[in-house]
C-alpha positions as CSV (number, residue, x, y, z in Angstrom):
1,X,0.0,0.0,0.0
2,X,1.5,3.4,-0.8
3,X,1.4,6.2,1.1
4,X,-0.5,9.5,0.5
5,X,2.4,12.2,-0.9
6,X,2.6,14.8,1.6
7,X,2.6,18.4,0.0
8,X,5.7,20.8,-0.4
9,X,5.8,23.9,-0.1
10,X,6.7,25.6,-3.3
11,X,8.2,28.7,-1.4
12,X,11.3,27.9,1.2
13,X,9.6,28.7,4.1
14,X,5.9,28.9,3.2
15,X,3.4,27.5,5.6
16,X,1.8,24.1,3.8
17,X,-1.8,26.0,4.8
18,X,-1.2,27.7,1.7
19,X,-1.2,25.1,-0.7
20,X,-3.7,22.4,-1.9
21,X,-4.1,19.7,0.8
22,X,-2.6,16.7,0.5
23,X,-4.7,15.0,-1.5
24,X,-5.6,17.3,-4.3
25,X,-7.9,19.6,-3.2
26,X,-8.3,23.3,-3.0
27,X,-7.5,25.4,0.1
28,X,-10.8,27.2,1.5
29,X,-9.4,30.7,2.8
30,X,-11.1,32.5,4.8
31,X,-10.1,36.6,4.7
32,X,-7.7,36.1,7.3
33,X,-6.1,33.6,5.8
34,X,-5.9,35.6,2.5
35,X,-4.8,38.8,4.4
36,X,-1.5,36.8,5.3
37,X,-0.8,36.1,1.7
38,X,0.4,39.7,0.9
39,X,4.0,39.4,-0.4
40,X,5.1,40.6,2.9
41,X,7.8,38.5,4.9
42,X,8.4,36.1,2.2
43,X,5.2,35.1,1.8
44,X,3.2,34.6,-1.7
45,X,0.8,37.2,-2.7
46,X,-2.6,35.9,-3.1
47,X,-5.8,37.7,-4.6
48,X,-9.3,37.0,-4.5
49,X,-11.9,37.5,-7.3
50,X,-15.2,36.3,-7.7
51,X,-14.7,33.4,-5.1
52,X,-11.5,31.7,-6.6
53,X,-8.2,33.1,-4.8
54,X,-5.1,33.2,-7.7
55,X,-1.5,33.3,-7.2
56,X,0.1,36.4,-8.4
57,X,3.3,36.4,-6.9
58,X,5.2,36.0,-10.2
59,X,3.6,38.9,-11.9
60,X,5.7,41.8,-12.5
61,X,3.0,43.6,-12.6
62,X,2.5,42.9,-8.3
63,X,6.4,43.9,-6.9
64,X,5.9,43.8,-3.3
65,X,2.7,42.6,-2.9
66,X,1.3,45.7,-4.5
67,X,-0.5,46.6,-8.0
68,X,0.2,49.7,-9.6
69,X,0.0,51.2,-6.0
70,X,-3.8,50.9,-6.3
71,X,-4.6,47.7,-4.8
72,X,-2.3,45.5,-1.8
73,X,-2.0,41.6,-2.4
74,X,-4.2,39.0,0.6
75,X,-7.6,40.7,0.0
76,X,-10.6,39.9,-2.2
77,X,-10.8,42.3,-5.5
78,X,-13.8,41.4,-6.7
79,X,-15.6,45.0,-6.1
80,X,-12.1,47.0,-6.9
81,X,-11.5,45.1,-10.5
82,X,-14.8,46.6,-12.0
83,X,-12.8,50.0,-12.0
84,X,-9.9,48.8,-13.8
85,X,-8.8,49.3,-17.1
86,X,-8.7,46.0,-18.1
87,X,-11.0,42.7,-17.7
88,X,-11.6,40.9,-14.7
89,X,-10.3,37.7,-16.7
90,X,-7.1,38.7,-16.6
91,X,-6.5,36.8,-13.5
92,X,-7.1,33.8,-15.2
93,X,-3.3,33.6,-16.5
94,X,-2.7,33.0,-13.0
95,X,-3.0,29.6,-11.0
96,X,-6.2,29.1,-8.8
97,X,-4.7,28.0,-5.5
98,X,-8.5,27.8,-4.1
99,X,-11.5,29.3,-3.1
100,X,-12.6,32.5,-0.6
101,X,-15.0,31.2,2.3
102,X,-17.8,33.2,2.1
């Protein structure tokens, strides 16, 4: 019998709570949770839209945990992105790492 593969962090140093489970599934973040994800202290930054919570912390585009000094990585920007000059489906270049509890 083989053993369930235990989940690495991707980031040295990253807490495992911010992957997938174990076993596949996707994280369910509640807005604390997200909050942490803000590029600060080495950690990822991590944006909410519309439910689904994407990794941006390889954009260019979000150096610091901060977009175009308009908006800070860890919170939810599903009422912000309707002001933006661009489509809220731009996120989707960007991996889903899981959902925002409601």
């Amino acid at each position: 019998m083989l053993s369930p593969k235990v989940a690495e962090p991707a980031i040295p140093g990253q807490a495992l709570s911010n992957v997938g489970t174990q076993f596949g599934g996707m994280k369910e973040f509640t807005k604390e949770e997200l909050a942490k994800n803000n590029g600060k202290n080495g950690m990822p930054i991590y944006v909410a839209h519309k439910g689904k919570v994407y990794d941006v912390t390889n954009s260019s585009l979000w150096e610091s945990g901060e977009h175009q000094g308009m908006h800070g990585g860890g919170g939810d920007l599903t009422k912000d992105i309707a002001d933006a000059p661009h489509e809220d489906d731009v996120l989707e270049r960007f991996p889903v790492v899981g959902t925002l509890k409601a």
